[in-house]
LUMLUMDREN-2810 file (N, C-alpha, C; in Angstrom, 1 decimal):
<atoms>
<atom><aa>X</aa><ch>A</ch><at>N</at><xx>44.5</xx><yy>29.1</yy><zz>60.6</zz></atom>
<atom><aa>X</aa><ch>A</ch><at>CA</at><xx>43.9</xx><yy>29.7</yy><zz>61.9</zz></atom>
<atom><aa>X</aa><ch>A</ch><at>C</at><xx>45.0</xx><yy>29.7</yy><zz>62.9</zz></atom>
<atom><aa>X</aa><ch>A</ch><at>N</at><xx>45.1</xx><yy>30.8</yy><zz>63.6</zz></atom>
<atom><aa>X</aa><ch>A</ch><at>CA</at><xx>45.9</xx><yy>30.5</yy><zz>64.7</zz></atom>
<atom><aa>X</aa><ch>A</ch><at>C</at><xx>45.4</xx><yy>31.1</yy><zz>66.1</zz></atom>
<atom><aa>X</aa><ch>A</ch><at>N</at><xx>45.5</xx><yy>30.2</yy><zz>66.8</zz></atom>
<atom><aa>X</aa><ch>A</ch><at>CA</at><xx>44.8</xx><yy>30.2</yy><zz>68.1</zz></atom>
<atom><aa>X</aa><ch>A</ch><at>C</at><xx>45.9</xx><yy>30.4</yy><zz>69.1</zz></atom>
<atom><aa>X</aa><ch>A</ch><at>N</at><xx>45.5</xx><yy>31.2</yy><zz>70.3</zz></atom>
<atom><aa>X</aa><ch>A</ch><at>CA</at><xx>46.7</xx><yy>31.6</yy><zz>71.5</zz></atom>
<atom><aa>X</aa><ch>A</ch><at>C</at><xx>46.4</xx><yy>30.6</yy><zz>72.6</zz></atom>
<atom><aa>X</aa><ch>A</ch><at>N</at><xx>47.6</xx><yy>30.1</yy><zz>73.0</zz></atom>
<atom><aa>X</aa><ch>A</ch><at>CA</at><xx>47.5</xx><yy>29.1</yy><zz>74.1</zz></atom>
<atom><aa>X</aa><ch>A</ch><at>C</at><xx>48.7</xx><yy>29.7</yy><zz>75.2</zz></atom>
<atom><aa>X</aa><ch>A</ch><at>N</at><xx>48.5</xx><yy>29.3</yy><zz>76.4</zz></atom>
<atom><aa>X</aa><ch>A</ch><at>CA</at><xx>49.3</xx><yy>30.0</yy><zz>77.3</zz></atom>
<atom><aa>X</aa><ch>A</ch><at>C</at><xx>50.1</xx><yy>28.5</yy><zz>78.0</zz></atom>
<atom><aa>X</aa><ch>A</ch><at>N</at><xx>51.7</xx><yy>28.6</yy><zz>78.2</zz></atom>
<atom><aa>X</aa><ch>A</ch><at>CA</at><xx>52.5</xx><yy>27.9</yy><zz>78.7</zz></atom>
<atom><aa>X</aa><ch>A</ch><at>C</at><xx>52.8</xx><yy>28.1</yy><zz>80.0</zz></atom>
<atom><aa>X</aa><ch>A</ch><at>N</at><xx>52.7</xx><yy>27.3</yy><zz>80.9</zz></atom>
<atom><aa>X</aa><ch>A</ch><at>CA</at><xx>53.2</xx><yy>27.1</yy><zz>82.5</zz></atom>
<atom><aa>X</aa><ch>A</ch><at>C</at><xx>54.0</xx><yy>26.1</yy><zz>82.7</zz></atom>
<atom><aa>X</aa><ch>A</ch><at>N</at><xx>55.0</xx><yy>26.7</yy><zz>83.4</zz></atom>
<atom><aa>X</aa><ch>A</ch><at>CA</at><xx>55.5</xx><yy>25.4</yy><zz>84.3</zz></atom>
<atom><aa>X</aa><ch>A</ch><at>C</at><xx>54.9</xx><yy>24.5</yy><zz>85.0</zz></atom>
<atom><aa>X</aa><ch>A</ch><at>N</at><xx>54.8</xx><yy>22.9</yy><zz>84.7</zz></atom>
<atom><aa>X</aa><ch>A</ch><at>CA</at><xx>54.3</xx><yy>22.1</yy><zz>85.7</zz></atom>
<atom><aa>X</aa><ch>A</ch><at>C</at><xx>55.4</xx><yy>22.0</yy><zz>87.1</zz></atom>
<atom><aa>X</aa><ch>A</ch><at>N</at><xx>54.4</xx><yy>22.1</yy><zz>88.4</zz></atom>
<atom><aa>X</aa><ch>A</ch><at>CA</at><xx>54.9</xx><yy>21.9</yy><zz>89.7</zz></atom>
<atom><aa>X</aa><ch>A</ch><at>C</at><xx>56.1</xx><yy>20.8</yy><zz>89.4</zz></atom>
<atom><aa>X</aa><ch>A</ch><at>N</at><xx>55.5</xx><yy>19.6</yy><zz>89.1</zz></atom>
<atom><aa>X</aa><ch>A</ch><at>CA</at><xx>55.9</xx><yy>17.9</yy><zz>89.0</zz></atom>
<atom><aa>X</aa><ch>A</ch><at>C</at><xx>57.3</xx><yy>18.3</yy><zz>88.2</zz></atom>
<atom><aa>X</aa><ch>A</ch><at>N</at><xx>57.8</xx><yy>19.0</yy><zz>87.5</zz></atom>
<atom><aa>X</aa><ch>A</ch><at>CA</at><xx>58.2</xx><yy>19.2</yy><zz>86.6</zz></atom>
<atom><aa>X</aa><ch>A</ch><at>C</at><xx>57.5</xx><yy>19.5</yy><zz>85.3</zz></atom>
<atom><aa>X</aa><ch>A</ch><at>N</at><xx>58.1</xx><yy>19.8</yy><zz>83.7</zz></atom>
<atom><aa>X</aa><ch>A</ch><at>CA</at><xx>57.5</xx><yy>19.6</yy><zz>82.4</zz></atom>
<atom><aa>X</aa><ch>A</ch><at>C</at><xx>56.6</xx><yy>21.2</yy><zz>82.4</zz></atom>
<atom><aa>X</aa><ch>A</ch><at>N</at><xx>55.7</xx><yy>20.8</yy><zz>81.3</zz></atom>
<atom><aa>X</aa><ch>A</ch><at>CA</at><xx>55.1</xx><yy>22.0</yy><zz>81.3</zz></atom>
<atom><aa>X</aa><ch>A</ch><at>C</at><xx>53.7</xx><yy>21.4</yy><zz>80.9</zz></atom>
<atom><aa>X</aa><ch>A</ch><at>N</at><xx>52.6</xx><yy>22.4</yy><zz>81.0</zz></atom>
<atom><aa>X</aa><ch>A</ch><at>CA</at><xx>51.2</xx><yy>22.3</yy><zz>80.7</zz></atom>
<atom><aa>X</aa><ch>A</ch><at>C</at><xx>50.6</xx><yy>23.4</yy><zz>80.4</zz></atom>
<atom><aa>X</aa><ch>A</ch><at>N</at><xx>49.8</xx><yy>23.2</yy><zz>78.9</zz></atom>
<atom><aa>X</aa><ch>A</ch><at>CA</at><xx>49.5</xx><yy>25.0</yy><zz>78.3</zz></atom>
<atom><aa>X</aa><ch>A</ch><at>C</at><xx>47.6</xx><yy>24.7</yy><zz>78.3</zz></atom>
<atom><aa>X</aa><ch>A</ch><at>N</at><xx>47.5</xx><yy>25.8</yy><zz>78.2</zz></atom>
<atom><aa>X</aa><ch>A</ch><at>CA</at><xx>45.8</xx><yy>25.9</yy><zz>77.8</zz></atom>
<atom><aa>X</aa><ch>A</ch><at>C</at><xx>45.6</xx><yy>27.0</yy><zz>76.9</zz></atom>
<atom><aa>X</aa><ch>A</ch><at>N</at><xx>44.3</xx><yy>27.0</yy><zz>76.0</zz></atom>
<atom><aa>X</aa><ch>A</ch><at>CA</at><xx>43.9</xx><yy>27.3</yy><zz>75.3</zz></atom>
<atom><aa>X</aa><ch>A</ch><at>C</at><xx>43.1</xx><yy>28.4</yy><zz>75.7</zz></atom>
<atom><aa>X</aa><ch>A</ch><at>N</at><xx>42.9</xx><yy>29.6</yy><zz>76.3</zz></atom>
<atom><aa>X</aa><ch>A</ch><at>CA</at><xx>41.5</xx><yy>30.2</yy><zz>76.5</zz></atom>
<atom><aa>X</aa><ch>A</ch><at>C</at><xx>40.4</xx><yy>30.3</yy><zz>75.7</zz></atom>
<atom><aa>X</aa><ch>A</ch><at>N</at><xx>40.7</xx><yy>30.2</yy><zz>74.6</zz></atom>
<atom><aa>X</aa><ch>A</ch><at>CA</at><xx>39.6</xx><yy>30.4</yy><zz>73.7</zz></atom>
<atom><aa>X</aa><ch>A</ch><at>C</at><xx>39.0</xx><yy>29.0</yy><zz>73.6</zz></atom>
<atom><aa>X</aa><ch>A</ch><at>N</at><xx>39.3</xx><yy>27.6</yy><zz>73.9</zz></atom>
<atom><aa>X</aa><ch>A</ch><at>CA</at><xx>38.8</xx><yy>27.1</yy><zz>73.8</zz></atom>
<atom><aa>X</aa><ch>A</ch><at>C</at><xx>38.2</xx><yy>26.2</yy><zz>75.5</zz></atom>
<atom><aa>X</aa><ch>A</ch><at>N</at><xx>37.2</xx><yy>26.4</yy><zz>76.4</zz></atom>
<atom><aa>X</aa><ch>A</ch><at>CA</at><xx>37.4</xx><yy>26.2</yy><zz>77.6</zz></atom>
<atom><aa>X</aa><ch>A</ch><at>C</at><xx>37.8</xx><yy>24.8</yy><zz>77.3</zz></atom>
<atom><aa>X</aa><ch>A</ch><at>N</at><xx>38.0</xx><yy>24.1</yy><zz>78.5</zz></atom>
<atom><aa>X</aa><ch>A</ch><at>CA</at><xx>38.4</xx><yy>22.8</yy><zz>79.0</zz></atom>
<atom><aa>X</aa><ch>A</ch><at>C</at><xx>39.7</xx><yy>22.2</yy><zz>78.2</zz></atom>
<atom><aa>X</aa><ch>A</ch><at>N</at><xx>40.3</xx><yy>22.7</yy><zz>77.4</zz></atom>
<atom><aa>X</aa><ch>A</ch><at>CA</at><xx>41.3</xx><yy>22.7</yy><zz>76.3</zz></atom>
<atom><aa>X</aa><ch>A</ch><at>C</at><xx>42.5</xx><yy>23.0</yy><zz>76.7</zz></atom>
<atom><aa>X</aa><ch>A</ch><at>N</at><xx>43.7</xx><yy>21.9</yy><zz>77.2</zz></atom>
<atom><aa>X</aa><ch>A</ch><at>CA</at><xx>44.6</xx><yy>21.6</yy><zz>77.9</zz></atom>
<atom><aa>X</aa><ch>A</ch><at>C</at><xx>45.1</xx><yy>20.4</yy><zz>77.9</zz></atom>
<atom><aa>X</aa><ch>A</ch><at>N</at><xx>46.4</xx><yy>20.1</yy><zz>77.8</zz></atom>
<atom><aa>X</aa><ch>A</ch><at>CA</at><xx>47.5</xx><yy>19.5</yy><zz>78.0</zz></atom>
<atom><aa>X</aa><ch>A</ch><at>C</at><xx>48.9</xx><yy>19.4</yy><zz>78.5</zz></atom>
<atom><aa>X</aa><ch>A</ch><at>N</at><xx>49.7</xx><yy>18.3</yy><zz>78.1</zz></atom>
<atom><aa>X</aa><ch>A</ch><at>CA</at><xx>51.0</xx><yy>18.5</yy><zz>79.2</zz></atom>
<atom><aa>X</aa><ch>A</ch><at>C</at><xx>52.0</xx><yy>17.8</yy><zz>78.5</zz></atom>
<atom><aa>X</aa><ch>A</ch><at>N</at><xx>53.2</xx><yy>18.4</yy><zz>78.5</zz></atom>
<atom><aa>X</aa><ch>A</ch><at>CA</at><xx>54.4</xx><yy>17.6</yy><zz>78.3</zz></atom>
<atom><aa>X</aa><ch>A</ch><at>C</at><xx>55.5</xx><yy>17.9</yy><zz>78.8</zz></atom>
<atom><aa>X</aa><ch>A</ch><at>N</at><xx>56.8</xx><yy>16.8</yy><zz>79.1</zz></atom>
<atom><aa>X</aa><ch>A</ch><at>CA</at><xx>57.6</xx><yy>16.7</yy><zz>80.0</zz></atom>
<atom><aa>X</aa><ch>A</ch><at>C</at><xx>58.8</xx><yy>17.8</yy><zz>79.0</zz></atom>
<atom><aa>X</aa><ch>A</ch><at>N</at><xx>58.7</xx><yy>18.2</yy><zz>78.0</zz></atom>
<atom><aa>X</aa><ch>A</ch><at>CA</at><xx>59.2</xx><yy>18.8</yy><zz>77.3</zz></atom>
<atom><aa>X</aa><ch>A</ch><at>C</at><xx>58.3</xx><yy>20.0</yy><zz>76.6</zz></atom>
<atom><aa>X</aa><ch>A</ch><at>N</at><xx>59.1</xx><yy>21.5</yy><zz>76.3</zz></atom>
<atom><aa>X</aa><ch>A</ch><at>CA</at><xx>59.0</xx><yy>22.1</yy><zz>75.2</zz></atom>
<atom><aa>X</aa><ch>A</ch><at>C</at><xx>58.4</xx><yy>21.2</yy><zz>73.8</zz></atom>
<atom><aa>X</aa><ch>A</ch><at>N</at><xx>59.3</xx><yy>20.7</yy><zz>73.4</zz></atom>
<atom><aa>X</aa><ch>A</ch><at>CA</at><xx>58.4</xx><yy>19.8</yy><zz>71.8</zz></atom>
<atom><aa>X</aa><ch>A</ch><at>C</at><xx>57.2</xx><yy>18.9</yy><zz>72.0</zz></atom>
<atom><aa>X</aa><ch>A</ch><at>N</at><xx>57.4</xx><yy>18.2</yy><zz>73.1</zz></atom>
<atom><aa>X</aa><ch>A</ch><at>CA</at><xx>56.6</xx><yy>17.7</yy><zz>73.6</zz></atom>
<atom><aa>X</aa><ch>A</ch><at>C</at><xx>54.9</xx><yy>18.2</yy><zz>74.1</zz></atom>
<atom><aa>X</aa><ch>A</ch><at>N</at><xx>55.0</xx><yy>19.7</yy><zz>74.8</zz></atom>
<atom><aa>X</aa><ch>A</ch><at>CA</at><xx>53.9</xx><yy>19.7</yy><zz>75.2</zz></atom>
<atom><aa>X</aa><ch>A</ch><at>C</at><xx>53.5</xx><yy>20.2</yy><zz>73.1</zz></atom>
<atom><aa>X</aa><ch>A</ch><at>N</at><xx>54.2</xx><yy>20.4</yy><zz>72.7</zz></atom>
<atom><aa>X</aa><ch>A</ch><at>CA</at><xx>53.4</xx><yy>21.7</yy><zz>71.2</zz></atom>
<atom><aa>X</aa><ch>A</ch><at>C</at><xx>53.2</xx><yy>20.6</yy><zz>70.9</zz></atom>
<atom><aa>X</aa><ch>A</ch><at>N</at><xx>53.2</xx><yy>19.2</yy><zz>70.2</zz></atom>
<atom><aa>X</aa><ch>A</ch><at>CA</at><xx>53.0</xx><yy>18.0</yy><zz>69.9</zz></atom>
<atom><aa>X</aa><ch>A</ch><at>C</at><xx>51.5</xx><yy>17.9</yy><zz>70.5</zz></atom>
<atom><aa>X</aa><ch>A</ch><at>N</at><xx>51.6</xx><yy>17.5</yy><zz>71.6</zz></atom>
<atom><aa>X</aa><ch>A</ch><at>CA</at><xx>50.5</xx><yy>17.3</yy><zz>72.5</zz></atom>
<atom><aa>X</aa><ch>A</ch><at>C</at><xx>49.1</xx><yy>18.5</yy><zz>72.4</zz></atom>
<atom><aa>X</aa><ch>A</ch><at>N</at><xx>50.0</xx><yy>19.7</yy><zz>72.6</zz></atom>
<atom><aa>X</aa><ch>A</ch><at>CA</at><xx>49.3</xx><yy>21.0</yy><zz>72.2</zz></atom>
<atom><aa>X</aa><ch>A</ch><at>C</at><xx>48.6</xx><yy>20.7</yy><zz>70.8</zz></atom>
<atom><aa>X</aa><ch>A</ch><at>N</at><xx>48.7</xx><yy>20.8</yy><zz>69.8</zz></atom>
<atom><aa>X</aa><ch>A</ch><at>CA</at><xx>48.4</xx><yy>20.3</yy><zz>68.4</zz></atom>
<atom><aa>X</aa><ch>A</ch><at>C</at><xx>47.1</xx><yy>19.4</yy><zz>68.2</zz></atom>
<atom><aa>X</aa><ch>A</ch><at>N</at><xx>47.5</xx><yy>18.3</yy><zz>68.9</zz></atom>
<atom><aa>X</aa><ch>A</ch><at>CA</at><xx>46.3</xx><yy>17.2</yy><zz>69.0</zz></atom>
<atom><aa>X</aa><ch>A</ch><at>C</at><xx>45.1</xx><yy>17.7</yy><zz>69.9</zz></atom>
<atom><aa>X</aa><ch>A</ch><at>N</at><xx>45.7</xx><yy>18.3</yy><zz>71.0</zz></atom>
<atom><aa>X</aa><ch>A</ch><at>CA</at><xx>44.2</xx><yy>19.0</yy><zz>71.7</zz></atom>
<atom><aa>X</aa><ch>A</ch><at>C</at><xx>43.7</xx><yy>19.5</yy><zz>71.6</zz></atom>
<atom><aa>X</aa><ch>A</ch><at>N</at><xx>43.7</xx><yy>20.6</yy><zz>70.1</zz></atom>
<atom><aa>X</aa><ch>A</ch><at>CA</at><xx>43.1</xx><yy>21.3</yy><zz>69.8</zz></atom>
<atom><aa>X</aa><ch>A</ch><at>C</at><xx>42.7</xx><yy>21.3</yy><zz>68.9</zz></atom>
<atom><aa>X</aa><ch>A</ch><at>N</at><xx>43.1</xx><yy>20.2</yy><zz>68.0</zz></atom>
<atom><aa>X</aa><ch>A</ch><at>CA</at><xx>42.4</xx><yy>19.4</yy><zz>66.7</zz></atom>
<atom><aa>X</aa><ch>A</ch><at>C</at><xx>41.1</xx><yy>18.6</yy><zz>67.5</zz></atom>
<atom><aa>X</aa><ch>A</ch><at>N</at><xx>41.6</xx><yy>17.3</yy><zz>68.7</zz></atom>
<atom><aa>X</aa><ch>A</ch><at>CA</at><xx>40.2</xx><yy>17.0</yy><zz>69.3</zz></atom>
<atom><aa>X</aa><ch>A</ch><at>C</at><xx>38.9</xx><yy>18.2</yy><zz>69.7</zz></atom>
<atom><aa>X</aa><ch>A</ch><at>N</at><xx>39.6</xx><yy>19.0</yy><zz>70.4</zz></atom>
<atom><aa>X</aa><ch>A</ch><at>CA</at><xx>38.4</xx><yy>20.1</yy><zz>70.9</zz></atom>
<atom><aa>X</aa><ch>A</ch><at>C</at><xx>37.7</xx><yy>20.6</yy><zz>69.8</zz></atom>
<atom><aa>X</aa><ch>A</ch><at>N</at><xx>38.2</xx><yy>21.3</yy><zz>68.9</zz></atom>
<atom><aa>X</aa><ch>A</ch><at>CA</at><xx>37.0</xx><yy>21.3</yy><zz>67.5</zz></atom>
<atom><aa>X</aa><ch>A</ch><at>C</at><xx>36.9</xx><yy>20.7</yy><zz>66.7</zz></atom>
<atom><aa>X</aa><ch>A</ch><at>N</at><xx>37.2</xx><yy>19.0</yy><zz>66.8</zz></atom>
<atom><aa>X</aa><ch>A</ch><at>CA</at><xx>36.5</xx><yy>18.1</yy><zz>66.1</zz></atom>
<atom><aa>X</aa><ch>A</ch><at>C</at><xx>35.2</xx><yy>17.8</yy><zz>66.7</zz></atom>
<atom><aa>X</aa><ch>A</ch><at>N</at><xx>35.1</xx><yy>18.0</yy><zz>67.8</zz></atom>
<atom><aa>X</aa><ch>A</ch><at>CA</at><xx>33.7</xx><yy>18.0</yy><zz>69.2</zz></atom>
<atom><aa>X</aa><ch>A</ch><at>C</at><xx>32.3</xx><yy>17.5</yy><zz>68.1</zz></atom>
<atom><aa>X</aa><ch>A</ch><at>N</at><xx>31.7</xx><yy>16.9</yy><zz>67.8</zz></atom>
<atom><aa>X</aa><ch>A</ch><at>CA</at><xx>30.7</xx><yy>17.3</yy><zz>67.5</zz></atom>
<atom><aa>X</aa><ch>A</ch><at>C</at><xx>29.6</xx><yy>17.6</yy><zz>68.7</zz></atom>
<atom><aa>X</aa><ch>A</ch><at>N</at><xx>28.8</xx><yy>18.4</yy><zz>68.6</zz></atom>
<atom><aa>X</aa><ch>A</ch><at>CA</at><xx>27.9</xx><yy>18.5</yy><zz>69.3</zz></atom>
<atom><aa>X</aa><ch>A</ch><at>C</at><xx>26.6</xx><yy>18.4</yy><zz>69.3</zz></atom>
<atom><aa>X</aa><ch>A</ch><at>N</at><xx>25.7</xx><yy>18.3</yy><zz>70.6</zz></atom>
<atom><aa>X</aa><ch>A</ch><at>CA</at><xx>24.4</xx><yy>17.6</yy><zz>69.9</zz></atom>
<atom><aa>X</aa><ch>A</ch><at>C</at><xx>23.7</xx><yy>18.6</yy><zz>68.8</zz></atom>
<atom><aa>X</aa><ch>A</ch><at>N</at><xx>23.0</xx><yy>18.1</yy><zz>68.2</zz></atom>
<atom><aa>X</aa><ch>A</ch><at>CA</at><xx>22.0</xx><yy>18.9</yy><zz>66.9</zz></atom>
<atom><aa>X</aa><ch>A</ch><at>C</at><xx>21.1</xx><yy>20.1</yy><zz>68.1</zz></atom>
<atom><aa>X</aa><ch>A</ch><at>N</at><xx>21.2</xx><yy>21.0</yy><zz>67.3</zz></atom>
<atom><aa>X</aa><ch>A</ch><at>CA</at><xx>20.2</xx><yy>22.2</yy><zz>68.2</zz></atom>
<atom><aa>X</aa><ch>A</ch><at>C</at><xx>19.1</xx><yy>21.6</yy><zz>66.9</zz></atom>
<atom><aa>X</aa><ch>A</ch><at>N</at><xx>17.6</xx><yy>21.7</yy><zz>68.0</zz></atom>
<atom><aa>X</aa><ch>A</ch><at>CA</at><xx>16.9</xx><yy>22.1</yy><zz>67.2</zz></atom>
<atom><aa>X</aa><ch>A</ch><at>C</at><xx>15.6</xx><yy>23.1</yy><zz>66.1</zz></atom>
<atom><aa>X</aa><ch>A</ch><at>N</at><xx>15.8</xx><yy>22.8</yy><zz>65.4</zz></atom>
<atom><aa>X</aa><ch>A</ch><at>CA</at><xx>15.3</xx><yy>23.7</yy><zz>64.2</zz></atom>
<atom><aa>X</aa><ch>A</ch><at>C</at><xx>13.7</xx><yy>23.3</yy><zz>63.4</zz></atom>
<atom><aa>X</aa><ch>A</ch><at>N</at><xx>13.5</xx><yy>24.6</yy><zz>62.7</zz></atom>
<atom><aa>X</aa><ch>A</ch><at>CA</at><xx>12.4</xx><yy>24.2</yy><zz>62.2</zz></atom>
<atom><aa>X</aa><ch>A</ch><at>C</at><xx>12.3</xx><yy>24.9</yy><zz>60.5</zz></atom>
<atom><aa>X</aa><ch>A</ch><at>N</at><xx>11.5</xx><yy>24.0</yy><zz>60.1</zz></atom>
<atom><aa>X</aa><ch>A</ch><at>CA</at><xx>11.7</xx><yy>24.6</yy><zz>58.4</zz></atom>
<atom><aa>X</aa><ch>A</ch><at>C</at><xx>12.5</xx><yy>25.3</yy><zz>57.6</zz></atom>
<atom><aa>X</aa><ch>A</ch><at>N</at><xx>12.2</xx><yy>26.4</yy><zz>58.4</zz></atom>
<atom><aa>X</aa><ch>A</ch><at>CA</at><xx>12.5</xx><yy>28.2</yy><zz>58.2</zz></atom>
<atom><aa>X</aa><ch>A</ch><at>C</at><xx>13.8</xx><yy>28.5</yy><zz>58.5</zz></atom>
<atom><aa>X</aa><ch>A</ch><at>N</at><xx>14.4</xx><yy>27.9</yy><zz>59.2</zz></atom>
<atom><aa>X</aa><ch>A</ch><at>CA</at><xx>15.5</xx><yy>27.8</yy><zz>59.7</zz></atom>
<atom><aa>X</aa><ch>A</ch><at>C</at><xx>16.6</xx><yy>27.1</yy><zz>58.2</zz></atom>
<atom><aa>X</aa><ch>A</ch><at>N</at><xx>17.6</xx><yy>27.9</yy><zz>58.7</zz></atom>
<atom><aa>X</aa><ch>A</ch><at>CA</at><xx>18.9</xx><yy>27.3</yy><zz>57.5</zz></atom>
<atom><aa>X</aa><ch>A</ch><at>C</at><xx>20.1</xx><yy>26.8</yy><zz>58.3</zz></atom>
<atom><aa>X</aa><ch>A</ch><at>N</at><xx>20.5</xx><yy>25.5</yy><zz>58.2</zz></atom>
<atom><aa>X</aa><ch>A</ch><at>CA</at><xx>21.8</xx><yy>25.3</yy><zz>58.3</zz></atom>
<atom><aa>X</aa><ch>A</ch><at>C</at><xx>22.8</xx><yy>25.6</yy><zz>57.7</zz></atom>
<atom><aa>X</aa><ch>A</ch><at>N</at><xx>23.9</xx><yy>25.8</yy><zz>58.0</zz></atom>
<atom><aa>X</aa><ch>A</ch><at>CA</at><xx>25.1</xx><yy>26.0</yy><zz>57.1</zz></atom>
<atom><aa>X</aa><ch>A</ch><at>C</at><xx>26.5</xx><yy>25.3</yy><zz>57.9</zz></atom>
<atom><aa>X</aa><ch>A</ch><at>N</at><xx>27.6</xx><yy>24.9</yy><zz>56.7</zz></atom>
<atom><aa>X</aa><ch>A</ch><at>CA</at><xx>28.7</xx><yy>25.3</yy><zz>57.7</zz></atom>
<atom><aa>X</aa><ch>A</ch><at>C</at><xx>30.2</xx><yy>26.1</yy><zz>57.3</zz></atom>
<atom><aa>X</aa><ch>A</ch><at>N</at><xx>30.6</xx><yy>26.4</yy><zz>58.1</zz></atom>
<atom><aa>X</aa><ch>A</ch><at>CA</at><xx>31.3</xx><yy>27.6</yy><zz>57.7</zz></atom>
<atom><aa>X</aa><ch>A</ch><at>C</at><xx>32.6</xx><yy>27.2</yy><zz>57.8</zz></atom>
<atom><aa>X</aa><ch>A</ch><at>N</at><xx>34.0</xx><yy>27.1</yy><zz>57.4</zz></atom>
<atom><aa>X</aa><ch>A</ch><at>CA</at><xx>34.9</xx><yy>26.6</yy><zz>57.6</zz></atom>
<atom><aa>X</aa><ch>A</ch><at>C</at><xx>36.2</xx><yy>27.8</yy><zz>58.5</zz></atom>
<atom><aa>X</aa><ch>A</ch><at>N</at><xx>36.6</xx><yy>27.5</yy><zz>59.0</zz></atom>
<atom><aa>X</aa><ch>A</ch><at>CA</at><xx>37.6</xx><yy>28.7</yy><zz>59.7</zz></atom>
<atom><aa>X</aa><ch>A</ch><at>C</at><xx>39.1</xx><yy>28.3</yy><zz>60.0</zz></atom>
</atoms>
């Protein structure tokens, strides 16, 4: 999977990128290697997310789909 994340200069110095596709999905590093490092893990946490159970009834089918 590859997901687009957008890089900025931090004011403070360093840099800080975000993910659009994933909202609130953001990090920072004082370095290039550093933020993609960082970058990496925040994007592994954000869709590790579990979230609460919607719910269902009978008729209904869960599934899960890998991507």
């Amino acid at each position: 999977m590859k997901i687009r994340a957008i890089i900025h200069p931090a004011e403070e110095g360093g840099f800080w990128a975000e993910v659009p596709a994933i909202p609130g999905c953001a990090t920072q590093g004082e370095t290039k290697e550093e933020l993609l490092r960082n970058l990496r893990e925040a994007i592994e946490g954000c869709l590790s997310v579990e979230l609460e159970p919607q719910a269902s009834t009978d008729k209904d089918q869960v599934i899960e789909i890998a991507v």
